[in-house]
C-alpha positions as CSV (number, residue, x, y, z in Angstrom):
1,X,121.7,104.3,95.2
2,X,120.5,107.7,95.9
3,X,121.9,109.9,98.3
4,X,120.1,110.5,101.7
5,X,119.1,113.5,102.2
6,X,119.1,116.4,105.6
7,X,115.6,116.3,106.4
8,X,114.1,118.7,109.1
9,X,110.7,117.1,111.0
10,X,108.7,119.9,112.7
11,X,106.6,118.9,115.2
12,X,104.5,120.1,118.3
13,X,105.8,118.5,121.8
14,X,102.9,115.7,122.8
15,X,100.9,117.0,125.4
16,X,101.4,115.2,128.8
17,X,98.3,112.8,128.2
18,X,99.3,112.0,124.6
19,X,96.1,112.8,122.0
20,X,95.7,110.9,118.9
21,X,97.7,113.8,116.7
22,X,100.5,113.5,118.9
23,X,100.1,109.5,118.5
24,X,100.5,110.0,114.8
25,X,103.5,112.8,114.9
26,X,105.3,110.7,116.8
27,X,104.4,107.9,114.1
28,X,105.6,110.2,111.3
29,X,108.9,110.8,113.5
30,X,109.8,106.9,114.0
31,X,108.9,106.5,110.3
32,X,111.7,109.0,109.0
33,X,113.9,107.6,111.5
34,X,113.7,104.5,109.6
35,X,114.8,105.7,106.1
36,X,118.0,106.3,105.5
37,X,118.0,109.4,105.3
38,X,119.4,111.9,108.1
39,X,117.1,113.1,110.3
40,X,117.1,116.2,112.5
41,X,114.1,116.4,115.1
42,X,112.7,120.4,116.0
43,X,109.6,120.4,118.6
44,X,107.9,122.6,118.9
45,X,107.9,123.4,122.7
46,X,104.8,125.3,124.0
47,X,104.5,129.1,124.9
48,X,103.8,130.1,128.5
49,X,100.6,130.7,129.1
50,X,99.2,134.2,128.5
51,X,96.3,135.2,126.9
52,X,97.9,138.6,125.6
53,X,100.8,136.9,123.5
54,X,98.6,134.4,122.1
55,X,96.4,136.5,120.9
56,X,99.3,138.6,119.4
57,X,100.3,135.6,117.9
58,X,96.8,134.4,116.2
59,X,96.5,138.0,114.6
60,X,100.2,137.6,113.3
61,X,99.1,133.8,111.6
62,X,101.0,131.6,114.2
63,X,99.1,129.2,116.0
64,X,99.7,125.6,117.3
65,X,102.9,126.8,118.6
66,X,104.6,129.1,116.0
67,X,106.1,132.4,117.3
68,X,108.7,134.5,116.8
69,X,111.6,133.0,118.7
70,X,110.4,129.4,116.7
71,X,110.6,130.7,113.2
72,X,114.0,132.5,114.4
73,X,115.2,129.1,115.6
74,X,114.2,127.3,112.6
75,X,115.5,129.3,109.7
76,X,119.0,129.1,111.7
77,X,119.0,125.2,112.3
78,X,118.1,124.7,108.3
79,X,121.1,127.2,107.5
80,X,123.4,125.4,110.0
81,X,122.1,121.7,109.2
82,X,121.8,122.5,105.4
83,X,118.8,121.0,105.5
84,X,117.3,119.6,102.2
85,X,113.7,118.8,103.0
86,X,111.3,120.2,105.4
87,X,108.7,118.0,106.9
88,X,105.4,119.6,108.7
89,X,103.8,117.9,111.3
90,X,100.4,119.4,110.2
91,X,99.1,121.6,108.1
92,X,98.0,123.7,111.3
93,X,101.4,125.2,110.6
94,X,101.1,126.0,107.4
95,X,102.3,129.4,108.2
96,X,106.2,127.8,108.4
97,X,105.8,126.7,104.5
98,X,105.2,130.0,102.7
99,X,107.4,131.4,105.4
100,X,110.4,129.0,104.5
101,X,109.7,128.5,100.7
102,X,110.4,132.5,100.3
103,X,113.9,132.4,102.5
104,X,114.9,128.8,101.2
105,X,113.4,128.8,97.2
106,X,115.5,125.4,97.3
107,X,114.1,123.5,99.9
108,X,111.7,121.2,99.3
109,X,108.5,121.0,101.6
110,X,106.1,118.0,102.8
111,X,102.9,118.6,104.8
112,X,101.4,116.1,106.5
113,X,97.2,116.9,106.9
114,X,96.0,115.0,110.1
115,X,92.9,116.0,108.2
116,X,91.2,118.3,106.1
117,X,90.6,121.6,108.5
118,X,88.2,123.0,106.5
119,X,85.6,120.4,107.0
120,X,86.7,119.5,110.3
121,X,86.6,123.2,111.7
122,X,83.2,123.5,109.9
123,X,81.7,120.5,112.0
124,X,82.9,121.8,115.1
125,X,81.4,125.2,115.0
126,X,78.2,123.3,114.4
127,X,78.3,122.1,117.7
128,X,80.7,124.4,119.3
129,X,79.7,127.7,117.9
130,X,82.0,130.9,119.6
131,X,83.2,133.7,118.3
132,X,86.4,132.8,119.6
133,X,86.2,129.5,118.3
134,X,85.4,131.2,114.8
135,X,88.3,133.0,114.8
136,X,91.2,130.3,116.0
137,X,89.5,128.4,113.4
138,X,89.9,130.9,110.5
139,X,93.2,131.1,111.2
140,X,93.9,127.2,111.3
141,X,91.8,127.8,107.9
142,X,94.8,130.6,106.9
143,X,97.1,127.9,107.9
144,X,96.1,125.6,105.6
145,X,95.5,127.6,102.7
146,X,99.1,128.4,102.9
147,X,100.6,124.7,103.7
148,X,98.6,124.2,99.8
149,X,99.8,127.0,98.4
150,X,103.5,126.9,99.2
151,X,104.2,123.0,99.9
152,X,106.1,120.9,97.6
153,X,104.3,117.8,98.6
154,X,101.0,117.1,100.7
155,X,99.9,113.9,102.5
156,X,96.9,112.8,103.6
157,X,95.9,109.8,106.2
158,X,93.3,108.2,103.2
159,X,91.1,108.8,100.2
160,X,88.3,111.1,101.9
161,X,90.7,113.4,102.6
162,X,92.3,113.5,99.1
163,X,88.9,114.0,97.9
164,X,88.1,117.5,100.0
165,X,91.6,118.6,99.2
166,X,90.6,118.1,95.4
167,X,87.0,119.6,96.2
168,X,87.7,122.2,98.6
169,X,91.4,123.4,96.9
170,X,91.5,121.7,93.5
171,X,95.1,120.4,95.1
172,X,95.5,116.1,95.2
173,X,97.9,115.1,97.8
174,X,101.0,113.1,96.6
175,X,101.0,110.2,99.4
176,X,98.5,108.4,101.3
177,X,99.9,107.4,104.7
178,X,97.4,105.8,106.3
179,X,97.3,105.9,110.4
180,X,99.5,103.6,112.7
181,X,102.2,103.2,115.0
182,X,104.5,101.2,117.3
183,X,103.0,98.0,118.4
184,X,103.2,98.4,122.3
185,X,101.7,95.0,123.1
186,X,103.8,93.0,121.6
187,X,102.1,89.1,122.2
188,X,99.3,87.2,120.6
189,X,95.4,87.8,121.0
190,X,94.5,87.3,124.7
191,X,91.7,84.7,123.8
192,X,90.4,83.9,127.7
193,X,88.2,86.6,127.9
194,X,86.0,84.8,125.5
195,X,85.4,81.4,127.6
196,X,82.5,82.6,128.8
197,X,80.3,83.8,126.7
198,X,77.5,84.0,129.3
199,X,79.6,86.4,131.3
200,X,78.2,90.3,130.6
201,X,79.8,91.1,127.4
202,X,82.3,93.7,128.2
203,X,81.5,96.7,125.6
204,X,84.7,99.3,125.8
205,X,84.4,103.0,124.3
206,X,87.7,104.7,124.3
207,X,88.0,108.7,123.2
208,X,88.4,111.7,125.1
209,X,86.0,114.1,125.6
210,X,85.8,116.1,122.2
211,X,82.6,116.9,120.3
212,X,82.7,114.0,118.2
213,X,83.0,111.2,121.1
214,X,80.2,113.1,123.3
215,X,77.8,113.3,120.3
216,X,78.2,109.9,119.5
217,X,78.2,108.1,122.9
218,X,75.2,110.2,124.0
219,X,73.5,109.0,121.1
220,X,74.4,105.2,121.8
221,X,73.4,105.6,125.2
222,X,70.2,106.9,124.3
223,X,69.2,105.0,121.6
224,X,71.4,101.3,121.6
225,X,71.7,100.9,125.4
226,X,68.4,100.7,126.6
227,X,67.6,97.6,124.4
228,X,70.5,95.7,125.5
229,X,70.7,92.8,128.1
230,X,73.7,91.3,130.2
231,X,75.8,94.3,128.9
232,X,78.4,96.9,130.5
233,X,80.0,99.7,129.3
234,X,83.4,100.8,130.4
235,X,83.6,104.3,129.3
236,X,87.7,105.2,129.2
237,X,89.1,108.9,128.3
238,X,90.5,112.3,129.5
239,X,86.9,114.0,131.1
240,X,84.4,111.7,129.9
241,X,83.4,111.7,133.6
242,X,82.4,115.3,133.4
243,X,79.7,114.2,130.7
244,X,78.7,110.7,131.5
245,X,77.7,108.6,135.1
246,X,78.0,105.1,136.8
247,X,74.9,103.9,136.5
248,X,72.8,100.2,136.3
249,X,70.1,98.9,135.5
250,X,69.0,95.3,137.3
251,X,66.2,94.5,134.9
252,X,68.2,94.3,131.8
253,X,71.1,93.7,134.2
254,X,73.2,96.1,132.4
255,X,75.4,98.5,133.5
256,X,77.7,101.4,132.6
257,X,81.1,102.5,134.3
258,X,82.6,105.7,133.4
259,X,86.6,105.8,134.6
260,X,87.6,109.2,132.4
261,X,91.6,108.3,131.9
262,X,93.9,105.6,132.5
263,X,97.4,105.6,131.7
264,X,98.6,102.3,130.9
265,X,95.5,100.9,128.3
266,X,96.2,97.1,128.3
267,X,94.1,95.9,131.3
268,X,91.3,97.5,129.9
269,X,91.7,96.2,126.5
270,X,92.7,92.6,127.7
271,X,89.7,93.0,129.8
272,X,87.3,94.0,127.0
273,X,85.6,91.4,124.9
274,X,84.5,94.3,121.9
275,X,85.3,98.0,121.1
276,X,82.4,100.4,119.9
277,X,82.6,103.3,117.9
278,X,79.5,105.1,117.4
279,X,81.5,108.3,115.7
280,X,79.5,110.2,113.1
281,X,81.4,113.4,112.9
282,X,85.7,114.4,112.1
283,X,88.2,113.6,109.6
284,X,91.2,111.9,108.7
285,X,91.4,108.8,110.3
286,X,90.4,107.6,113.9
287,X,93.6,106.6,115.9
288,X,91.6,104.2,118.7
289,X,90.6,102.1,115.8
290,X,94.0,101.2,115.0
291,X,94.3,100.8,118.6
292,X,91.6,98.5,118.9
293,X,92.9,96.3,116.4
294,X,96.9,96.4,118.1
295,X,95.1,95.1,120.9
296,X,93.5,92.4,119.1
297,X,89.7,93.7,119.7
298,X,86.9,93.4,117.5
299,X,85.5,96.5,116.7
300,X,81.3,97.7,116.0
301,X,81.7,101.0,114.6
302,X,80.3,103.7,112.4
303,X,81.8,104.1,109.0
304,X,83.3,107.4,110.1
305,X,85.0,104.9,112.5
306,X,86.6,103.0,109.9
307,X,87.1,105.9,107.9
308,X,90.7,105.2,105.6
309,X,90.5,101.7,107.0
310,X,90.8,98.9,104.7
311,X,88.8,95.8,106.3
312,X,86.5,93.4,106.3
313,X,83.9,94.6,108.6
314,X,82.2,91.1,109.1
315,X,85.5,89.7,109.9
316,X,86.5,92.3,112.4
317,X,83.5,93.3,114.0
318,X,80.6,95.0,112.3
319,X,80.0,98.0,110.5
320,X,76.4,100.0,112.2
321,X,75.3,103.5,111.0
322,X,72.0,103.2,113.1
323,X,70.6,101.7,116.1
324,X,69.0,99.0,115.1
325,X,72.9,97.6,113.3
326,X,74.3,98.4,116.6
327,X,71.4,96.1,118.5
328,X,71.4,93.1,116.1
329,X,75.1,93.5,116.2
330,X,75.5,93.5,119.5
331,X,73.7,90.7,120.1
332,X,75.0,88.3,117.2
333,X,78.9,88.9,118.1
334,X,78.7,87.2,121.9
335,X,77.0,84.0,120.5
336,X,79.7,82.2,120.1
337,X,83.7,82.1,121.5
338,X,84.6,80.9,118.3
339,X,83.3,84.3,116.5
340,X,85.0,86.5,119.2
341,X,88.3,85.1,118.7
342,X,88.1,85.1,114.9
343,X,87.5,88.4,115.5
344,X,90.5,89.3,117.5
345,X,92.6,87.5,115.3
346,X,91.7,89.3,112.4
347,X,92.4,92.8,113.8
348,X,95.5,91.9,115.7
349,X,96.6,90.3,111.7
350,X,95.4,93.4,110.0
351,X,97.1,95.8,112.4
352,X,101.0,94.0,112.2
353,X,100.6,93.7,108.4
354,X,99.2,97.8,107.5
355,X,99.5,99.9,110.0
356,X,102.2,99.0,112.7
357,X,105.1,101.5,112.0
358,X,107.3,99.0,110.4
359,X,104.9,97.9,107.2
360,X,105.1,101.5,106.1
361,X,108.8,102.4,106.2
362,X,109.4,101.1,102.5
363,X,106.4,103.0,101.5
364,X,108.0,106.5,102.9
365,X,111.8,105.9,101.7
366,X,110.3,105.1,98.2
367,X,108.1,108.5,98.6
368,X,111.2,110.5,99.8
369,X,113.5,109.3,97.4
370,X,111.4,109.8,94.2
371,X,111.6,113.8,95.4
């Protein structure tokens, strides 16, 4: 049997309205937990708020976070610990690897790439050009130059992202973890929803408001809504409602309800008879799909949507990359309660068996012992 090893996870503190990273560091946290290997938690708390000191701290390399007093903290908890292995929440602190790698030759270090920031800095400038934005973004860039350079080991959520880091870096990642987490709902599909089939069909969209979500649900507004009938959109996330309005429209008796965020998601989900996803732009993997499926929706989305999922689109949902798939799909999934359920069933059956927390724990002791 082979010894278990100290391992140190590095990790930001979730904000107070949890984002999708956070979702997946805390994930990555439970999944180490589960090994049996011993496990000794550092997060990263945030900096007061001054403009001065975090601009000291971006010249310096540091962002997400890193300062000073954190490096100082860490090097003394791996000397103290005798820490083995070195886990990084993201390679947005890549900084911590070449950092660590020269005081601790020894140690062995694992990055974990919520994606690829390269590309994913890229498509946000498109849309949210600044200099200032240019410059946190090259030094996220710097970041993750170094996590490539100095890691021992890289992970990446799926296969797109192995591919850029082979394109962009000529580096391959050593594990593919696809997204997940904790199942939260705990009980079987909630199939009632679907007895009426000539109720409005219930159309959710879940996302905060980040580039990605606004482009895309301005474009299905625009382009899929208007040729919809008996329809509403309940439109969920942190300032969506500073983008998007209430509205309806009695001829096609469709309507559209913006709520910005909720707290406690199951209502809405229970309440919802399909997800959409019309997401074109981002990278790694999209954490309200996974959600979707936990709560046993079906799911119409993009193929950036699914991106590092592996489904059956027809049996979950649909997969639409223009307007006229998101119509015909629309209208072809609330024909029958038979096809809704199915539906559900298959996404609640995917979810438990790949990406709950639990059906990846062997795959991350096998990884960590084989270092």
């Amino acid at each position: 049997m082979i010894n278990s090893r100290k391992i140190l996870y590095i990790y930001n503190a979730p904000l107070q309205q949890v984002a999708g990273a956070d979702r997946v560091n805390i994930r990555n946290g439970q999944l180490l937990s589960k090994t049996t290997h011993f496990i000794v938690n550092y997060e990263i708390r945030p900096a007061e708020s001054n403009k001065v000191k975090t601009l000291y701290n971006l010249l310096r390399g540091y962002c997400c976070g890193i300062r000073k007093e954190i490096v100082s903290e860490i090097i003394t908890i791996i000397k103290s610990e005798s820490i083995e292995i070195v886990f990084l929440c993201s390679s947005k602190i890549g900084v911590m690897s070449r950092i660590l790698s020269n005081i601790f030759p020894k140690i062995k270090i694992i990055t974990f790439f919520h994606n690829i920031e390269k590309q994913y800095g890229d498509e946000l400038l498109k849309t949210s050009y600044s200099i200032k934005n240019k410059f946190i973004n090259r030094v996220i860039e710097k970041n993750e130059q170094y996590a490539i350079s100095y890691s021992n080991f890289l992970i990446t959520m799926n296969q797109r992202d192995n591919h850029l880091l082979s394109q962009l870096y000529n580096k391959n990642s050593d594990l593919i973890l696809p997204l997940g987490f904790t199942d939260i709902y705990c009980k079987e599909c909630y199939n009632s929803k679907f007895d009426d089939v000539d109720r409005k069909l219930n159309l959710l969209f879940v996302g905060s408001a980040f580039f990605a979500n606004i482009n895309g649900l301005t474009w299905f507004i625009n382009k899929v809504f208007p040729h919809l009938h008996n329809v509403e959109i309940n439109i969920i996330g942190k300032n969506m409602n500073q983008y998007f309005s209430s509205s309806e429209n009695k001829l096609n008796n469709t309507s559209i309800n913006v709520v910005g965020y909720v707290e406690n998601l199951t209502e809405v989900y229970d309440n919802a008879h399909v997800v959409i996803s019309p997401i074109f732009d981002g990278g790694g993997m999209k954490t309200k799909t996974a959600e979707a499926m936990m709560y046993g929706c079906p799911i119409i989305g993009t193929k950036e949507a699914f991106q590092g999922y592996d489904l059956d689109f027809k049996r979950i949902g649909a997969l639409c990359n223009t307007a006229i798939d998101f119509i015909s799909a629309i209208n072809s999934i609330r024909k029958s309660r038979e096809e809704l359920v199915s539906k559900s069933q298959y996404a609640r059956f995917m979810f438990l068996k790949y990406y709950e927390t639990n059906a990846l724990v062997n795959k991350v002791q096998h990884f960590i012992d084989c270092i």
